[in-house]
N, C-alpha and C positions, 0 to 999 in steps of 0.2 A: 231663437235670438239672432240677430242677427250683429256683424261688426267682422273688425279683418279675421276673426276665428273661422266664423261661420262656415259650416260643410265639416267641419273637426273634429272627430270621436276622440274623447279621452273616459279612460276607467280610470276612477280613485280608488280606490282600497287604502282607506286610513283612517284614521282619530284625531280626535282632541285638535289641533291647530296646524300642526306643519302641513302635512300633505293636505285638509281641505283647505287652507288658504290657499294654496298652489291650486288646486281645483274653482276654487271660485275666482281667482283671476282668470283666471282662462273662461271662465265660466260667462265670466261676467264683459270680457272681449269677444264673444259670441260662440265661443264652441258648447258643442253639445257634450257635457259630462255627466255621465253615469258612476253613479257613486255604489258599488258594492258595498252591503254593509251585512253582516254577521246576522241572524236572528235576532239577537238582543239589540241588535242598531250599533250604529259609533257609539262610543262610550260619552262623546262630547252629548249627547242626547239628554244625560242624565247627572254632567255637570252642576250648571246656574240652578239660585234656587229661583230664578223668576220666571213664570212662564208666558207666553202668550200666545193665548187660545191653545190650541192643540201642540205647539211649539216650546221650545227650550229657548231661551234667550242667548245663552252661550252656541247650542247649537246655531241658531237662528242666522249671526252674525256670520257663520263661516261655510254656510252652505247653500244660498240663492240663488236660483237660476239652475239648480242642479235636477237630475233627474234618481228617485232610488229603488234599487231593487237587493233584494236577499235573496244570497247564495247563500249556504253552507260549503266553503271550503276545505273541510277538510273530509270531505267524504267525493267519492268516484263522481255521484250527480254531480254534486258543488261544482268539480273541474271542467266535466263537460260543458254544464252552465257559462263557466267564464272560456273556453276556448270557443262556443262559439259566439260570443261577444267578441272577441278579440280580431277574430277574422276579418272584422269590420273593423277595428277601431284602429287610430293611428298610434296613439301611445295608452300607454297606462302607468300610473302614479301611485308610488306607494310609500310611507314614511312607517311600517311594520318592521319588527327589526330583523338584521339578515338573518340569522336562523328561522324565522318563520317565514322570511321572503322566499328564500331557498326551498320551504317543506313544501309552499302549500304554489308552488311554482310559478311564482310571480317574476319571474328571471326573462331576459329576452333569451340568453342559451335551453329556458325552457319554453320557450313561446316559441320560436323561430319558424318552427314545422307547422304551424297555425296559421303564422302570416308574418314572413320574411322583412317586411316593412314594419312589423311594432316598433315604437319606440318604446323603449322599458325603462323607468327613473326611478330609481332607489332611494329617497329622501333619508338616510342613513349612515351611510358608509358601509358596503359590502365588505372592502376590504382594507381592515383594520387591527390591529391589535386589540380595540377596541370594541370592536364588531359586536361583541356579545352585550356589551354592559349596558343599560339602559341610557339611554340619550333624550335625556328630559332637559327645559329653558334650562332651568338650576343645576342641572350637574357638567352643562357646558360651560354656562359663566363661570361653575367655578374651576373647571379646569385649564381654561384657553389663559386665567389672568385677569379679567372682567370682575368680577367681585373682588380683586385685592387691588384692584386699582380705582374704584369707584368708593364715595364716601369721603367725610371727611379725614384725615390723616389719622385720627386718634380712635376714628370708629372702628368696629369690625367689619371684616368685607362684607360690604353692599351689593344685594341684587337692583339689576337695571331697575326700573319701576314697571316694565312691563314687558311681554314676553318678547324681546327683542330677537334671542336667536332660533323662536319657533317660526317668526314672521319671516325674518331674512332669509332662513335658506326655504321657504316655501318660495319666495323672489325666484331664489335662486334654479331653485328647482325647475319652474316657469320657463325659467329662461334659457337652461338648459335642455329643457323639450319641444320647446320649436324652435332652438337652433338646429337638433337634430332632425326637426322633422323640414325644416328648408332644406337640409342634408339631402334630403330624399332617399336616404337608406334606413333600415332597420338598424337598431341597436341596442345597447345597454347605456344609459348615464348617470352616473355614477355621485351621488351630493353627499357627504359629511357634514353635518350641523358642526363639527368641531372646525371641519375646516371653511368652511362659512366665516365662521367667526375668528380665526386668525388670519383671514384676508381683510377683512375690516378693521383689522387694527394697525395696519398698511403703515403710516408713519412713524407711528410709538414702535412698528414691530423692527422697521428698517433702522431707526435707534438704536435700538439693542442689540440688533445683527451686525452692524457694521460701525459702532462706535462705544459697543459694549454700556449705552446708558441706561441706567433701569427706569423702569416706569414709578414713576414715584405719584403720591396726592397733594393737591393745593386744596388751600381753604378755599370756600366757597365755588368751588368746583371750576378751579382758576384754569385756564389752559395751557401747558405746559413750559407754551415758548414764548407765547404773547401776553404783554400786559399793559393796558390793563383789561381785560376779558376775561369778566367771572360774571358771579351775582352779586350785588351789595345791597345792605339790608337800608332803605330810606326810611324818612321820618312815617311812610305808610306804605307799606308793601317791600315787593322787592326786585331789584331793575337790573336784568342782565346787559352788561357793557360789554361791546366786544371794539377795539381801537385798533383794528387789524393794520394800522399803518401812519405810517408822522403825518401825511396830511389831515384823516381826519381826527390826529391828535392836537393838529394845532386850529382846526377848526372846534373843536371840545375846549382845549385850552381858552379860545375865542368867546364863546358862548358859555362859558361858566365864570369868565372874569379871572382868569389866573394866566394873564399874560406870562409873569414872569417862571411859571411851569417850562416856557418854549426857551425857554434862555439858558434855563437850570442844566449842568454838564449830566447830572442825575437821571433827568427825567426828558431830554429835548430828543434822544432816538431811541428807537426800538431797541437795539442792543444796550443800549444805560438803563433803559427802562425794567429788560428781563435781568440784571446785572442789580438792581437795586428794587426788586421785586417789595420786599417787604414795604420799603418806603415810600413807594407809590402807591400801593395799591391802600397803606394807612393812610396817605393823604386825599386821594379821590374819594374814601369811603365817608372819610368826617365829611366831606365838600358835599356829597350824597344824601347824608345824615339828614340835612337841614329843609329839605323838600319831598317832598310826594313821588312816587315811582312813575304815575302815571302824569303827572306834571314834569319828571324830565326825561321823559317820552316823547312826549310831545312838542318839546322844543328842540329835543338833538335829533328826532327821525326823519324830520324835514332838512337837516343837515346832510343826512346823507352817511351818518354816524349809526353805526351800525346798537340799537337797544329796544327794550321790549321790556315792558310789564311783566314778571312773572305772573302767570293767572292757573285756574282750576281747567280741568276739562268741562264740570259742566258751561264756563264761561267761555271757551275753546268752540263746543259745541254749536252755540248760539250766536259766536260772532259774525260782522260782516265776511270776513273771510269765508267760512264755512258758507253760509248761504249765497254769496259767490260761484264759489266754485260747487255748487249742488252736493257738497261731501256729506250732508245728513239725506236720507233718502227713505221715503215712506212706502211700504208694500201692506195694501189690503190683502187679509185673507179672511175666513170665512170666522172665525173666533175672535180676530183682535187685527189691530194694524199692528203692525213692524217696523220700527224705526230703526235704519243700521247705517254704519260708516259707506258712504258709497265709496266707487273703483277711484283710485287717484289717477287711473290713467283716462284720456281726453281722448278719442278719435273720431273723428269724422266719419258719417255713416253707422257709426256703434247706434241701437237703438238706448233710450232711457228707461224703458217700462222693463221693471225686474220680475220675476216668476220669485214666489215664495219658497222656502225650505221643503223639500220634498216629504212626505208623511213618510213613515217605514216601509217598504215594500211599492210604494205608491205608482210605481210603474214598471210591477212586477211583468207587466203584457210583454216589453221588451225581450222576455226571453222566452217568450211563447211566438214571438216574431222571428227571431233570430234559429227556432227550432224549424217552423214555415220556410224559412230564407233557406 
């Protein structure tokens, strides 16, 4: 593959979504990763019930461009296997949890003597209080405050709608191993999915740090400070508004015919507007009521007014935007094509043509190379 990776050995050793998302970004910016997987494969293998051709759909999505081979780890062979991989490789990736990161010596304190420049990333938290418990999307939202702050006021905590803190800190992780590796030192770095996710909540979190506010729910998943910026339900569909400021509240005011909004002591700045929350947000919503979602879309986006159609994913999927920006991406393989979310990142020189999901073992040579070497 080529792109700014390119010449980059990374080892994954992981499952299900964190650490190979972190692997196929990189994967997919052109480094060359080798995905260790268990005898039985990742588990994500046996996920999806859909398959195509010889592939797992779930698998499918989060592994592209990768190369795989089986170790057994937890035996003498297994180890030797992976140290002489590593000798070569710049970093290795793993989202395993620390007690089995630690046994089966995925550590750069246990790597170092193999090759003093590993980079080592723990997609985990080595060191934590926490360290042992399972670190799954669900038991992070609801620890950090993300499920009791999502939902309507009266629901029960809400999970995000999709696996937001397996995705993030695989970001994160990414990003953490080629900063290390421009370092040009070997090392350990070190990711918390928990702490992942209370960096991201960065403004609500400095609220409550330093002026003791708690995170509380708006209806229609209003935004805390601004208003008027939620969803509101139109005579067909449903049109998220965000009015992030008086001008283009008074360009809104303008194009919906409610001059006297700009006058009103109520409703004419942002601070009277968050100040009388309720009463604005019931006046825009009946003014809302009376038209189409996708009809006052269309007349406040050319404004310059910040709204959008609520739509599905499969409509998502298939929009201009999407075929735009090349973000649906088709890989023949020998049983079926593969339609998958392509990289969101853009670089110059990155090639387009993707390499399919690795079969189990399917480039077991590599350690029969690396025995040679």
């Amino acid at each position: 593959m080529s792109g700014p990776l390119s010449g980059i050995r990374i080892l994954e050793i992981g499952h299900m979504l964190a650490g190979p998302y972190c692997g196929l970004l990189l994967a997919d910016l052109g480094a060359e990763v080798i995905k260790i997987e268990p005898p039985a494969g990742d588990i994500g293998r046996r996920v999806s019930p859909h398959s195509l051709g010889p592939h797992n759909a779930y698998f499918a999505s989060l592994n592209r461009n990768k190369r795989s081979v089986v170790i057994d780890l937890g035996c003498a062979g297994g180890q030797a296997s992976l140290c002489r991989l590593a000798q070569d490789a710049h970093a290795l990736v793993t989202n395993l949890r620390p007690s089995a990161i630690r046994k089966l010596g995925l550590t750069y304190e246990a790597l170092r003597d193999v090759n003093p420049k590993l980079v080592c990333v723990a997609l985990t938290g080595l060191e934590s209080p926490y360290a042992d418990r399972p670190a799954y999307d669900y038991v992070i939202q609801a620890m950090t405050g993300i499920m009791q702050m999502t939902g309507e006021p009266d629901s029960p905590p809400t999970k995000v709608g999709y696996s937001a803190v397996d995705n993030s800190a695989g970001i994160m992780a990414a990003l953490g191993l080629v900063a290390k590796i421009m370092e040009g030192k070997g090392g350990q770095v070190d990711v918390a999915m928990y702490d992942v996710m209370l960096s991201q909540l960065n403004y609500l979190a400095s609220a409550n740090l330093n002026a003791g506010e708690p995170v509380g729910r708006f209806a229609g998943s209003a935004h805390p400070y601004i208003v008027p910026a939620q969803v509101f339900a139109t005579r067909s569909g449903w049109l998220t508004l965000f009015v992030s400021h008086d001008d283009f509240w008074k360009r809104f005011c303008d194009e919906v015919g409610r001059p006297e909004w700009l006058s009103d002591v109520r409703f004419a700045t942002m601070a009277a507007r968050r100040a009388h929350r309720e009463l604005v947000v019931d006046a825009v919503g009946k003014l809302l009521a009376e038209r189409d979602a996708l009809e006052w879309a269309r007349r406040l986006v050319p404004l310059g007014i910040v709204a959008a159609e609520v739509t599905n994913l499969e409509d998502a999927l298939s929009s201009e935007q999407t075929r735009a920006r090349n973000m649906v991406i088709e890989i023949q393989t020998a049983g079926a094509l593969i339609r998958s979310v392509g990289n969101p990142i853009k670089t110059s020189g990155a090639s387009d043509r993707c390499l399919p999901p690795p079969l189990l073992g399917e480039h077991n040579d590599l350690l029969r190379q690396a025995v040679e070497a």
